[in-house]
N, C-alpha and C positions, 0 to 999 in steps of 0.2 A: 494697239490700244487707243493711239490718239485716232486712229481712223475710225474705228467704230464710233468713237465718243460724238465724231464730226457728221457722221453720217446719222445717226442717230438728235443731233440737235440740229440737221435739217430737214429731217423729214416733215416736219412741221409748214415748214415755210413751202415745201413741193408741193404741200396737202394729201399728206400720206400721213394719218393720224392713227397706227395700229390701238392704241390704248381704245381708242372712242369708236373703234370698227364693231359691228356686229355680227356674230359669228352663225351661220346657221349651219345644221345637219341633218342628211336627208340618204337612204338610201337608193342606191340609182337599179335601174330594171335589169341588169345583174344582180345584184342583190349586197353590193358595194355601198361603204359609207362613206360618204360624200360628205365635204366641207367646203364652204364658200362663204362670200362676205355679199353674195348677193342670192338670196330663196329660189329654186326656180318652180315654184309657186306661192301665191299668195296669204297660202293658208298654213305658212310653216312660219314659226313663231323662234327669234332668236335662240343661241343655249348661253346657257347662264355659265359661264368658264369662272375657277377658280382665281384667286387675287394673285396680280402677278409679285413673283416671289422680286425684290431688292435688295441691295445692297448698300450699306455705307461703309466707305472706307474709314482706318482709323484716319485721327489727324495729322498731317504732316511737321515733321519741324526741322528745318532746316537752319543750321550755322550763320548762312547769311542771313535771317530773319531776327536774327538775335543782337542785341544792343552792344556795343562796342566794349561797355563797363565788365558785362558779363564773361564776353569774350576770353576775358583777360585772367578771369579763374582759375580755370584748369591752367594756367599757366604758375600761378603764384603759388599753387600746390605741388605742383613738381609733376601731374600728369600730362601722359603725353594727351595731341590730341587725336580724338576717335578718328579710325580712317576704316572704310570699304570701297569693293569696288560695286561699280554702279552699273558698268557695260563691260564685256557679256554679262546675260543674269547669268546664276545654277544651271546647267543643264541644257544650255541652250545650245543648237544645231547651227552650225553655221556652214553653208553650203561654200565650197572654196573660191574665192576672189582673190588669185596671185599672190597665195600663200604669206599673205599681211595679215595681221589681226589687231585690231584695236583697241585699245583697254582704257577705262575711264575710274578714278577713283573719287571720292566725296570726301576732304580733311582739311582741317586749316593750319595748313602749317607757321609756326611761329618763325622770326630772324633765324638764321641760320639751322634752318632741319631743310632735308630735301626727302627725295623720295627712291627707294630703289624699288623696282618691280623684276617679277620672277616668272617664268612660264617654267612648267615642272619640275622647281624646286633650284633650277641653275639662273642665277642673277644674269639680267639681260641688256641694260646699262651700267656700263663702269664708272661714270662718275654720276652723283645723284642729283634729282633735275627737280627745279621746284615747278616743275609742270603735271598736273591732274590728269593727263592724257601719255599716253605712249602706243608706238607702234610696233609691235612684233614684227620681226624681219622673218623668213622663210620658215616657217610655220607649215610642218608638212600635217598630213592626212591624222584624222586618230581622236585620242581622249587626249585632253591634256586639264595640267592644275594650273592656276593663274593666281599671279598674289600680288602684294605691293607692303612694301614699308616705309615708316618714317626713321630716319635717319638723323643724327644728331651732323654738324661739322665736318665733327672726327671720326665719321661713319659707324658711330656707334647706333647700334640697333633698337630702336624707341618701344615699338610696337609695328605691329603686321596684320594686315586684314588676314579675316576667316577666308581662308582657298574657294575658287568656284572652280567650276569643272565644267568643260565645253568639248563640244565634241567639231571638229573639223569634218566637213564630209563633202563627197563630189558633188558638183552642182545637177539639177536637175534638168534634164532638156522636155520641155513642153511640146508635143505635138499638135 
C-alpha cells in the first residue's frame, strides 16, 4: 500500500500526469478499438471518460495521539486496555521464510500487565513480555489462528484480541 501511495505521488514529478492525459479512441483497419493518449490522426477529437471514482479513508486514532490525562481513564474504570493485532492482517498469505512468523499487536499496556500471544489456540511464550512484537518459532505449512492477550502480574487473563487467520504457504519461485 505504501508503495502505490509513493509511486502514485511521484508521478507527478516524472511528468506522467494520468489525471490531465487525454484519451482518444479510434478503430484500427482490423476493425479493433484502439486507445491512446496520442490520436493517430488529426481529426479524431478526445472521449470524454467518466469521473474517476475516490476514496477517503475513515479517520485514524491512535493511543499514542491521545493526551496523557485521557490515557489514564480506562484505567480509573477498571477497563482493560483495547488490544489487536496489527501484522499479519485476516487472511493474509504468507509465502514461508524459515518457518518464523511475526506478529505485532496495538495496546497500552498499564504498570504491571504484560502480554501473552497464542498461535492456534496453545500459548507461545511462558512468561509475559511487555513487548508489541513477537516471534513465532517453527511455524510449519498451513492455516493457522494467531491472538494475543493482556495479562494482569498474576497472569490473570484481562482481555484478548479478535483471532486473525493466516495462511502459511510455499514460496514462489519466479522464472
Amino acid at each position: 500500500m505504501r508503495a502505490l501511495l509513493t509511486v502514485l505521488l511521484l508521478l507527478p514529478l516524472l511528468g506522467l500526469t494520468p489525471a490531465s492525459a487525454e484519451v482518444y479512441r479510434w478503430k484500427d483497419a482490423k476493425g479493433v478499438t484502439q486507445y491512446g493518449d496520442e490520436p493517430p490522426s488529426d481529426q479524431l477529437k478526445p472521449v470524454e471518460l467518466p469521473p474517476l471514482q475516490t476514496y477517503s479513508p475513515p479517520p485514524v486514532s491512535s493511543t499514542s495521539q491521545k493526551p496523557a490525562a485521557s490515557a489514564e481513564k480506562p484505567a480509573e474504570s477498571g477497563k482493560p486496555p483495547p488490544i489487536r493485532i496489527t501484522s499479519p492482517a485476516q487472511d493474509e498469505t504468507i509465502r514461508e521464510a524459515g518457518k518464523q512468523l511475526s506478529v505485532s499487536v496495538d495496546t497500552a499496556l498499564r504498570q504491571g500487565q504484560g502480554l501473552l500471544y497464542f498461535l492456534d489456540g496453545v500459548q507461545q511464550n511462558k512468561i509475559a513480555t511487555v513487548s508489541t512484537a513477537y516471534l513465532f518459532e517453527a511455524v510449519e505449512r498451513g492455516e493457522h489462528s494467531i491472538t494475543a492477550a493482556v495479562v494482569t502480574a498474576e497472569g490473570k487473563e484481562l482481555i484478548r484480541a479478535a483471532p486473525v487467520t493466516i495462511y502459511i504457504k510455499p514460496p514462489i519461485v519466479l522464472r
